[in-house]
Backbone bond lengths (Angstrom), bond angles and torsions (degrees), N, CA, C in turn:
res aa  C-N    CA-C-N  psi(-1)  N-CA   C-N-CA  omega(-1)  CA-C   N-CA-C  phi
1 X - - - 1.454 - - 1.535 109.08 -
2 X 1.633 116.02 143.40 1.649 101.11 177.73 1.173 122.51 -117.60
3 X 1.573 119.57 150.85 1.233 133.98 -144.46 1.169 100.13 -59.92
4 X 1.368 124.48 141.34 1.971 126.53 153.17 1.598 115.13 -118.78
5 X 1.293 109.18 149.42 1.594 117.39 174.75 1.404 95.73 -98.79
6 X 1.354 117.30 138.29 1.500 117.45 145.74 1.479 117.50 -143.81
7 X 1.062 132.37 164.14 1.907 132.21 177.59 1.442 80.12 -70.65
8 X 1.607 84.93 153.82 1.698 103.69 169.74 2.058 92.05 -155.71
9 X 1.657 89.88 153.35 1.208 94.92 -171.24 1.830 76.00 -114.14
10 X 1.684 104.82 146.39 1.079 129.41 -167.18 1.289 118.09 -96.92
11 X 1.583 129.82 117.33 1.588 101.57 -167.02 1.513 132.52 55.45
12 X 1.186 135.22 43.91 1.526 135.54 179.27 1.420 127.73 -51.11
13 X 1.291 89.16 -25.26 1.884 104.93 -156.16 1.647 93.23 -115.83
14 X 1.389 120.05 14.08 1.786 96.60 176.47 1.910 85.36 -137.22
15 X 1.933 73.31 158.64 1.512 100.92 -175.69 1.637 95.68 -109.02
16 X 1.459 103.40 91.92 2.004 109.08 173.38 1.564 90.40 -35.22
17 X 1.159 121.64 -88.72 1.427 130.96 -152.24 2.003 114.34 -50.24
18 X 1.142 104.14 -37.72 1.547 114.81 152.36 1.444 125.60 -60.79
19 X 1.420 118.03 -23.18 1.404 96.40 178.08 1.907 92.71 -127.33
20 X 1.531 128.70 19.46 1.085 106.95 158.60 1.220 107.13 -98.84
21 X 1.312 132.07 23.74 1.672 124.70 175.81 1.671 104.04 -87.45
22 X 0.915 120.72 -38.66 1.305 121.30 136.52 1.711 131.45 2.35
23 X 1.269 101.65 -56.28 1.260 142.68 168.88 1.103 158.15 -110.33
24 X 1.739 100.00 77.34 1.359 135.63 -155.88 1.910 114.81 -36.26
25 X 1.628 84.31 -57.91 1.874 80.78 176.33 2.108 105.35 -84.68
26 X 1.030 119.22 45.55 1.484 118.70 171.68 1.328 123.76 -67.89
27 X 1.198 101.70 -52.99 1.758 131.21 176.78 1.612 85.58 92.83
28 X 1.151 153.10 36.25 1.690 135.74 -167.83 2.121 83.96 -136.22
29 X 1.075 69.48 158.75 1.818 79.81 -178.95 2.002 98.85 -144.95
30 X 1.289 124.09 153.50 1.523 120.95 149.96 1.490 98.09 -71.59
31 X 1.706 112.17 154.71 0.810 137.41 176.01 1.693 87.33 -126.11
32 X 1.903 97.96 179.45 1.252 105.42 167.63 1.487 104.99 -107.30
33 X 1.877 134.13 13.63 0.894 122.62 176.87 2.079 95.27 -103.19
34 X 1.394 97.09 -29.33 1.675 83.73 178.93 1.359 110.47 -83.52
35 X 1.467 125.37 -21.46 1.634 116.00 159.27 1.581 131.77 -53.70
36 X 1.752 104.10 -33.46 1.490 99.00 154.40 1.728 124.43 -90.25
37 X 1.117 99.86 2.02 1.337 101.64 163.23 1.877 110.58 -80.35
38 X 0.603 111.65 -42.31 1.952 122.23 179.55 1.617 102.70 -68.07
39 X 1.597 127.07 -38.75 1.289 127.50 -169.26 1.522 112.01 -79.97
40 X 1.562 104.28 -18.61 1.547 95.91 -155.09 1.865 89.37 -122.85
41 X 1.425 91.19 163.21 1.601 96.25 -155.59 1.927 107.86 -77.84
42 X 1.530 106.24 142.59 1.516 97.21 -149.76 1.835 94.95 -70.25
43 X 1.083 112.76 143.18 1.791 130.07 167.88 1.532 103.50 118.12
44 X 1.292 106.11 -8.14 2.020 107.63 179.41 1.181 91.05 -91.12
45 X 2.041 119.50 158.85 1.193 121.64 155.53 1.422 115.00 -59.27
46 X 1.251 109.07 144.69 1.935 107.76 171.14 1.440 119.05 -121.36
47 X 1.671 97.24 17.74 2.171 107.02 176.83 1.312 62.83 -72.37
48 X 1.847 92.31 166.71 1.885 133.51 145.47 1.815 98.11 -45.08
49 X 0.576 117.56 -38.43 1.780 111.72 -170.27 1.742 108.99 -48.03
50 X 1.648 81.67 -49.19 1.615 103.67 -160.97 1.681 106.21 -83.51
51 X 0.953 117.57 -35.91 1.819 143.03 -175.61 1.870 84.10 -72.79
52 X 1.497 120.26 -61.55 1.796 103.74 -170.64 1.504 113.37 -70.54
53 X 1.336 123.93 -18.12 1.439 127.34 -178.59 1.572 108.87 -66.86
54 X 1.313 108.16 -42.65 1.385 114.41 -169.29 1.810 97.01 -84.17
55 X 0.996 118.29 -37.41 1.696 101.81 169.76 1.533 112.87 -67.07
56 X 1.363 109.31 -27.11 1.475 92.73 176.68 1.932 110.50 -70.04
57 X 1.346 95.22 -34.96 1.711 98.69 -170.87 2.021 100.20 -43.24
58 X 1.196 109.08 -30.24 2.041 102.70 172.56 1.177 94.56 -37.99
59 X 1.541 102.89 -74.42 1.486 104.45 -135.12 1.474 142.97 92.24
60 X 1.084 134.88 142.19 1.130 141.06 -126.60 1.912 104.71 -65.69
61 X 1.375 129.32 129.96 1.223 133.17 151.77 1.395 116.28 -33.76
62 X 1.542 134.71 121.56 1.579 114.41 145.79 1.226 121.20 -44.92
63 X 1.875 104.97 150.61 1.427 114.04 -160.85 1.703 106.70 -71.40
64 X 1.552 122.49 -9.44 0.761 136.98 178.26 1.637 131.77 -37.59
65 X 2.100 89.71 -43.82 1.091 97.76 -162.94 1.878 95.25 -119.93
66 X 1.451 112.67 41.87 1.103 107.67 161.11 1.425 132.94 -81.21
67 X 1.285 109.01 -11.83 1.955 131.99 149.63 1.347 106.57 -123.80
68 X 1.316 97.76 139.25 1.554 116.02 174.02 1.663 102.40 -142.47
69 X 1.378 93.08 130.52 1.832 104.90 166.09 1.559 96.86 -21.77
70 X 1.810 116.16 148.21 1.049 138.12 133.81 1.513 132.33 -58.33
71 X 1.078 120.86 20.37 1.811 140.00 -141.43 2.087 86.29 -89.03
72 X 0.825 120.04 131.73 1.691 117.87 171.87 1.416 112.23 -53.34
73 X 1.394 103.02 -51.23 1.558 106.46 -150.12 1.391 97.29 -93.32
74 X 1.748 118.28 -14.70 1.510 104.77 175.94 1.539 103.89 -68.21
75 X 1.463 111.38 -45.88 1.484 128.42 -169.11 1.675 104.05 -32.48
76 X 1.368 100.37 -64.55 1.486 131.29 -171.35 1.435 121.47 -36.21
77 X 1.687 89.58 -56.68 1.534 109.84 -169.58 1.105 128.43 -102.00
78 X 1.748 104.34 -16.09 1.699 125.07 176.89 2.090 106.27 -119.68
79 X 1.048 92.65 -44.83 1.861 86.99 -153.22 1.645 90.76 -83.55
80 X 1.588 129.13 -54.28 1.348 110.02 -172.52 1.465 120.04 -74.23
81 X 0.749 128.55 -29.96 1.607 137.52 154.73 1.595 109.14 -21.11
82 X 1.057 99.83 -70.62 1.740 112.51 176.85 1.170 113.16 -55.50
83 X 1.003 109.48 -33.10 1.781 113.02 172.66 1.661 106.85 -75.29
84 X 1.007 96.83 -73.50 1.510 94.06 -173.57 1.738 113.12 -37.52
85 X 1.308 105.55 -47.01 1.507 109.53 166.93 1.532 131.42 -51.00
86 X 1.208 114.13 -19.19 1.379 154.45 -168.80 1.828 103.03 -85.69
87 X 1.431 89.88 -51.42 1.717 111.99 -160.96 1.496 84.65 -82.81
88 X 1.610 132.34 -32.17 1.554 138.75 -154.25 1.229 92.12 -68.10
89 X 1.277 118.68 -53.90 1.547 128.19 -149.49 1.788 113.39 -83.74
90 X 1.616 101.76 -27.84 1.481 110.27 166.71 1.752 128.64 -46.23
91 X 2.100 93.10 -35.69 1.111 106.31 -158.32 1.488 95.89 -122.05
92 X 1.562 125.15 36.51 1.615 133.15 -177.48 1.098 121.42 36.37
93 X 1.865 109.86 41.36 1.609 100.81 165.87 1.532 97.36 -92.77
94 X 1.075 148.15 71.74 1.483 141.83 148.37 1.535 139.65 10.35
95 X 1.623 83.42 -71.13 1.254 115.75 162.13 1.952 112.46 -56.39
96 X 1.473 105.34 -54.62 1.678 99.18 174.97 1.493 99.73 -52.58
97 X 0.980 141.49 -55.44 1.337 134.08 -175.19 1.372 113.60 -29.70
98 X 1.325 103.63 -102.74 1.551 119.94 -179.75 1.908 105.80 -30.42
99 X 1.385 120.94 -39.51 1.457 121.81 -176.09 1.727 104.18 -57.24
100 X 1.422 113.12 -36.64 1.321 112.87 -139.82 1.865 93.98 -96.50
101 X 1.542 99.18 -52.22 1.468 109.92 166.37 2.031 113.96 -44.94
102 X 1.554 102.29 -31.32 1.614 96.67 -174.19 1.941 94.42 -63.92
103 X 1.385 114.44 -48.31 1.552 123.38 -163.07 1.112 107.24 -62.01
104 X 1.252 118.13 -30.19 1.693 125.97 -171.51 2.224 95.76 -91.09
105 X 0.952 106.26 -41.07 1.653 89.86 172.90 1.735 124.51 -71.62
106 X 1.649 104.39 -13.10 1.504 101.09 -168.65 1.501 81.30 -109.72
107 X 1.384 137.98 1.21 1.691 127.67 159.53 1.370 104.60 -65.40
108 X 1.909 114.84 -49.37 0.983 116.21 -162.21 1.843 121.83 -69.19
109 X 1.607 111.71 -43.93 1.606 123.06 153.74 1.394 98.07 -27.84
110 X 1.130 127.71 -74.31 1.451 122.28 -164.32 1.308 128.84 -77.54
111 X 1.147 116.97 -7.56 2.195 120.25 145.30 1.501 103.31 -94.23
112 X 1.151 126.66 1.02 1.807 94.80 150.70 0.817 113.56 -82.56
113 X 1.557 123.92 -44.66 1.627 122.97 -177.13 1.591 115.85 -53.40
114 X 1.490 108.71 -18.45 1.045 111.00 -179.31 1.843 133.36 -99.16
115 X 1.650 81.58 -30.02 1.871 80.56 166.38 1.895 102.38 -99.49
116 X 1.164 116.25 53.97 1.381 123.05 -167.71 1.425 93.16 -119.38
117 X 1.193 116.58 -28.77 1.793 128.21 -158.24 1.402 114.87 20.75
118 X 1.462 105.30 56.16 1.948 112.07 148.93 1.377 126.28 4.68
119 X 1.880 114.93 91.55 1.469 102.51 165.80 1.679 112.34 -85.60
120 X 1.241 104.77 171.84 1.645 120.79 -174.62 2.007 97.16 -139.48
121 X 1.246 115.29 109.37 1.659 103.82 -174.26 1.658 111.78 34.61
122 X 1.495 101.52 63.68 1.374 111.65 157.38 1.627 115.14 67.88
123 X 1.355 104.38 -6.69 1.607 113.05 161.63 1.572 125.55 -91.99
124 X 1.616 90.35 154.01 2.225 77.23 153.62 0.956 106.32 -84.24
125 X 1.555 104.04 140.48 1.181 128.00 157.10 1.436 138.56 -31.75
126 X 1.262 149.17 107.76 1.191 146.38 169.44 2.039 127.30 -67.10
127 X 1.588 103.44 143.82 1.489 80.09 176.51 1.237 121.60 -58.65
128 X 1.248 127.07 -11.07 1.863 133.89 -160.12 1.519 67.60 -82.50
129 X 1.331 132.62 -86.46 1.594 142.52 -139.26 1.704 97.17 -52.58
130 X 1.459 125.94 -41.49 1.641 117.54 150.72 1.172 133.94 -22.08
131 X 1.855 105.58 -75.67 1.314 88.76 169.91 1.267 113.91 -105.65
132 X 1.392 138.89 48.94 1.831 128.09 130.87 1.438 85.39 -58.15
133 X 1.596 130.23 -79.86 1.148 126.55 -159.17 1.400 147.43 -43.68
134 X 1.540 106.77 -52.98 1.430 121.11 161.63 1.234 121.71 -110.78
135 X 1.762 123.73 18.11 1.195 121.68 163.09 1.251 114.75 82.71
136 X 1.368 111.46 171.61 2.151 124.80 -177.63 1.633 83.56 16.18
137 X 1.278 108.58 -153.30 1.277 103.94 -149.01 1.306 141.87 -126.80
138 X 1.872 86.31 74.29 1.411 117.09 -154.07 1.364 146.77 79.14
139 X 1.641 126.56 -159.93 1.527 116.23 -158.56 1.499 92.67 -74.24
140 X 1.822 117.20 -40.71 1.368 91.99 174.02 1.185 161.78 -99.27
141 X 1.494 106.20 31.41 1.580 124.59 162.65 1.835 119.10 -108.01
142 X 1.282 98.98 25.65 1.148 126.13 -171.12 2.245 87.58 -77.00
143 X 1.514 101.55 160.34 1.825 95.05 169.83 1.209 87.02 -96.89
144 X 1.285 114.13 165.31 1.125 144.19 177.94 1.930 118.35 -40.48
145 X 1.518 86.64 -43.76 1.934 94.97 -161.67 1.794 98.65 -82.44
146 X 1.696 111.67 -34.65 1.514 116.56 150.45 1.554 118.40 -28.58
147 X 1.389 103.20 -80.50 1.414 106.06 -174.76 1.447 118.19 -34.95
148 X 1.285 110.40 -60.22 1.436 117.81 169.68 1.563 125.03 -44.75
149 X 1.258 119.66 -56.35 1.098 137.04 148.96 2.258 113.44 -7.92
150 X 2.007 93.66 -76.97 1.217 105.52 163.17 1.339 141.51 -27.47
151 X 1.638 93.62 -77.51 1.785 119.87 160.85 1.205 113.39 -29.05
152 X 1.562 102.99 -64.68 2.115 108.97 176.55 1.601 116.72 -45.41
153 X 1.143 85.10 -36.07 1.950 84.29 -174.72 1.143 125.01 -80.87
154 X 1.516 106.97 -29.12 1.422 128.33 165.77 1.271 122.05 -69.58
155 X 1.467 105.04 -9.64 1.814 109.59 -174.37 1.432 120.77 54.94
156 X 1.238 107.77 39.66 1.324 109.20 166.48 1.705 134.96 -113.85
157 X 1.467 127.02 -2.71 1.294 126.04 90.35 1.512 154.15 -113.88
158 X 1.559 114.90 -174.76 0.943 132.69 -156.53 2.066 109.62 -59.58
159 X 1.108 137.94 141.25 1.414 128.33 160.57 1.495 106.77 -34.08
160 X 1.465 134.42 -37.78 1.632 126.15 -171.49 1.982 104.31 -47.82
161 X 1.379 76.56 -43.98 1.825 116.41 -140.89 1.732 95.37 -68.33
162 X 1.493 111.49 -40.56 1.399 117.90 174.60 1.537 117.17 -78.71
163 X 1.758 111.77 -9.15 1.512 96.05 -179.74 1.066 98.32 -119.80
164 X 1.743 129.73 25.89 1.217 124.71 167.37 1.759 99.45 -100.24
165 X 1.124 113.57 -53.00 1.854 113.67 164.63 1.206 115.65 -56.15
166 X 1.801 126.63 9.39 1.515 128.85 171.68 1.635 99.18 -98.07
167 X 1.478 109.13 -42.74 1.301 101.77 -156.38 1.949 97.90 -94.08
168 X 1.147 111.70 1.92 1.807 112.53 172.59 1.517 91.18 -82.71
169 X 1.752 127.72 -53.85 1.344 90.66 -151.31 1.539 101.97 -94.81
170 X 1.170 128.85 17.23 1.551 129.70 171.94 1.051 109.86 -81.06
171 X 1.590 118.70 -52.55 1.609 120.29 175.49 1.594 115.77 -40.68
172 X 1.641 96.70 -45.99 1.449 88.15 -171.71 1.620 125.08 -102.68
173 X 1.518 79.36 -7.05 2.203 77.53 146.13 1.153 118.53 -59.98
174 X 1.342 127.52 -63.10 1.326 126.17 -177.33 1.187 136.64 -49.55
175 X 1.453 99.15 -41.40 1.810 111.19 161.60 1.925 117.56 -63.03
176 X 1.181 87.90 -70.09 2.130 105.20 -175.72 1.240 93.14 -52.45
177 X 1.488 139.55 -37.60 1.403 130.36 -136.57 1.568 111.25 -122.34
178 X 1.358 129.19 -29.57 1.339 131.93 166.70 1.383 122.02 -119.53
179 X 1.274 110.36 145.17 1.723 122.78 -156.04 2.078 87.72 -92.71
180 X 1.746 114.80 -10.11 1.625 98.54 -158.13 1.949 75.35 -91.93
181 X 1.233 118.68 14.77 1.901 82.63 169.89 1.107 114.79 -135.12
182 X 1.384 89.01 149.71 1.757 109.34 -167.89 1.465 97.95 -81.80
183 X 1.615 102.83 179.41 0.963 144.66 -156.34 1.859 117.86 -112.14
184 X 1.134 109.75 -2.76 1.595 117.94 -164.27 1.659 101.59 -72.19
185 X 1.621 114.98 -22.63 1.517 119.79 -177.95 1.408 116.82 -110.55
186 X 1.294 120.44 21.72 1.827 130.17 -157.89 1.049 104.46 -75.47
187 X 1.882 126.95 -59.33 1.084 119.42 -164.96 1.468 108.17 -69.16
188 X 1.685 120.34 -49.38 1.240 117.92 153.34 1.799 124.26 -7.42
189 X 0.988 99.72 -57.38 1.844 110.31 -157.55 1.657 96.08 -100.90
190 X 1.281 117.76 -7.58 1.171 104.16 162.40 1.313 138.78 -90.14
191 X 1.663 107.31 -18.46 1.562 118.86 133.04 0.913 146.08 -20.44
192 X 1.425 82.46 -78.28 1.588 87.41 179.39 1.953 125.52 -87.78
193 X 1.227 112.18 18.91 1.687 127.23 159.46 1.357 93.74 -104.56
194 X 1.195 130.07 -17.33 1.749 112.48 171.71 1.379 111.96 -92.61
195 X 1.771 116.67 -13.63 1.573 98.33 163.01 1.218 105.44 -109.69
196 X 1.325 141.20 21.25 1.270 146.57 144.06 1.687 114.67 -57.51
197 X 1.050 110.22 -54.87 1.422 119.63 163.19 1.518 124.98 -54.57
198 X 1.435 108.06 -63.67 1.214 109.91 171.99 1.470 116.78 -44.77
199 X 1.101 138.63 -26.41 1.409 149.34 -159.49 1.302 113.26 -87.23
200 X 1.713 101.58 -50.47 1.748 113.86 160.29 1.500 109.59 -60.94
201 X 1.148 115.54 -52.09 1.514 101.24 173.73 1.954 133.32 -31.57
202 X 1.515 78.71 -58.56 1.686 100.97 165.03 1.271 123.88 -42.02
203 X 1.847 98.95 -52.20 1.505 100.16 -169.29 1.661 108.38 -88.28
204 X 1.572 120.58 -8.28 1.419 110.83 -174.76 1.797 101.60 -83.37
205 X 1.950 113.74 -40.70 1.150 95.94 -177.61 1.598 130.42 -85.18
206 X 1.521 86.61 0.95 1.917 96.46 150.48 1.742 100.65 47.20
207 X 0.908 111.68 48.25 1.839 116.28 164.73 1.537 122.11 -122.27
208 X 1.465 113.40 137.25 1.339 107.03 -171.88 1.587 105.02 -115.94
209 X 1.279 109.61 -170.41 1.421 125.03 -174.76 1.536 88.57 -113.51
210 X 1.250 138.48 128.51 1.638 151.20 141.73 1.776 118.01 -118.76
211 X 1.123 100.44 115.52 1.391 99.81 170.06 1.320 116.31 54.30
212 X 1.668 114.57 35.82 1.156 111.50 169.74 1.919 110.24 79.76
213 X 1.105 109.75 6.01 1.904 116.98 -177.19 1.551 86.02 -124.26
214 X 1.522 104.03 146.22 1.239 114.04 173.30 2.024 110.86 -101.75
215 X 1.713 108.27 110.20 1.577 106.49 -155.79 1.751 96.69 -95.04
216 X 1.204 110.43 114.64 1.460 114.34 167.16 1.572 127.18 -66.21
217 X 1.484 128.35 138.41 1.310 126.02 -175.81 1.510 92.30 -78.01
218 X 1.457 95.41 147.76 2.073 113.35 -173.77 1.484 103.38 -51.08
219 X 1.480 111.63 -31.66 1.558 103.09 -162.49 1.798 94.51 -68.07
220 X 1.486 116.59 -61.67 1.415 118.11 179.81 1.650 108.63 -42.02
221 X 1.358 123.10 -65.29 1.243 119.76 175.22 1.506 111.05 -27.14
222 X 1.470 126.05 -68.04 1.310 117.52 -159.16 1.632 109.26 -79.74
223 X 1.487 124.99 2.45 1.689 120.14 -173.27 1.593 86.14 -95.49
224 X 1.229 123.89 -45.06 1.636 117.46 -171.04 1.564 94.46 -73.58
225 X 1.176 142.23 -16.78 1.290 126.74 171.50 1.932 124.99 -85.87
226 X 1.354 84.20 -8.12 1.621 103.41 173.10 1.406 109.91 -94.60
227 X 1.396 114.18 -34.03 1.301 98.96 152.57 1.440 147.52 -119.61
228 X 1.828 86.25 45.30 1.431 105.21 172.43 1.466 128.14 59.83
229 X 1.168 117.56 33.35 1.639 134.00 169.17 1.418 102.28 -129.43
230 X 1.452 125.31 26.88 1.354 117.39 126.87 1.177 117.98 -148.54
231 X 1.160 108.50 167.84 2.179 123.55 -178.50 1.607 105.02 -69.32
232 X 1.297 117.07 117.17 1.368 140.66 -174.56 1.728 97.17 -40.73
233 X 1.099 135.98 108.23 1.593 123.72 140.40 1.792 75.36 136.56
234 X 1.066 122.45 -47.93 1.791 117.29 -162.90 1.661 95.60 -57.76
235 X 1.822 81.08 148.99 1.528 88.03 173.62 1.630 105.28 -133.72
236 X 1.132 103.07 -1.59 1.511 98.57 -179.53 2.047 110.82 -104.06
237 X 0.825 122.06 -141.79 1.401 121.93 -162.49 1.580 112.52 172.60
């Protein structure tokens, strides 16, 4: 067989200093400068200098979402997500970005449909009446570009709102989903599907600032009152 040269990156996947602690006579210790060296993707800076530049490269949150319900499952499925995605991009996972923003937009499709409460001939809707309607088993095993699809017809959001949940889950088809695309526009495009998201966020929990009270839209009001993390009839916070 004949010989070939190629670069090789050595060890990718281990943290020396993480696994010689392990190893009392090592002389190697973690630091918190070689732990952000191990977290953050190798050829980016990984000082605080370099880690705050790239959080600034987001950019600013709508003022919208400078309070958000204490709700678990919003936290869970909408608010830490974004963070972590937030935290992804500090430390050049890219890819975590766009992944995390796709989970957090197809959470979000599925609490409009849900604090929307679907009539069928002047009723709510039932899950059976789901899937007669949209089939297997219902709005939420629906794909993603469906759901959207739904929502639009249903008028339940805005045209912004449908080409911001167009351009999250396209971005991250293209990335998660095909081996022919590069990478030369990632951090780029991971921006902007993280303020694509952020934006839906804004517009699903639909709360404003008045007079210094933060006023919740009825639909939010009545899902946090269904699940009992707020006082029946209040709408402010």
């Amino acid at each position: 067989m004949a010989e070939i040269k190629f670069d090789a990156f050595v060890n990718p996947l281990a943290f020396i200093q993480g696994d010689a602690g392990h190893i009392p006579t090592s002389g190697l210790a973690a630091t918190p400068e070689s732990t952000l060296s191990f977290l953050c993707t190798p050829g980016l800076r990984s000082d605080v200098d370099g880690i705050v530049d790239r959080y600034r490269e987001m950019g600013q949150v709508p003022v919208q979402l400078a309070v958000v319900p204490a709700e678990q499952r919003l936290l869970d499925k909408l608010i830490w997500p974004l963070r972590h995605a937030r935290g992804s991009y500090c430390v050049g996972n890219f890819l975590g970005v766009i992944a995390l923003c796709g989970s957090v937009a197809e959470m979000l499709a599925i609490l409009v449909w849900d604090l929307s409460e679907p009539t069928l001939n002047g009723r709510r809707m039932t899950k059976a009446d789901e899937k007669a309607l949209l089939g297997g088993g219902g709005f939420e095993r629906l794909g993603q570009e469906r759901r959207v699809e739904v929502l639009t017809a249903y008028g339940l959001i805005p045209p912004e709102a449908k080409t911001d949940f167009s351009t999250v889950r396209e971005v991250r088809r293209r990335y998660l989903h095909l081996w022919s695309q590069d990478h030369e526009a990632l951090p780029a495009d991971a921006i902007r599907v993280f303020q694509a998201t952020v934006r839906l966020v804004a517009v699903v929990l639909g709360q404003e600032f008045q007079q210094g009270k933060i006023v919740l839209s009825p639909r939010l009001a009545k899902y946090l009152e269904r699940q009992g993390t707020a006082d029946p009839g209040a709408s402010t916070a």
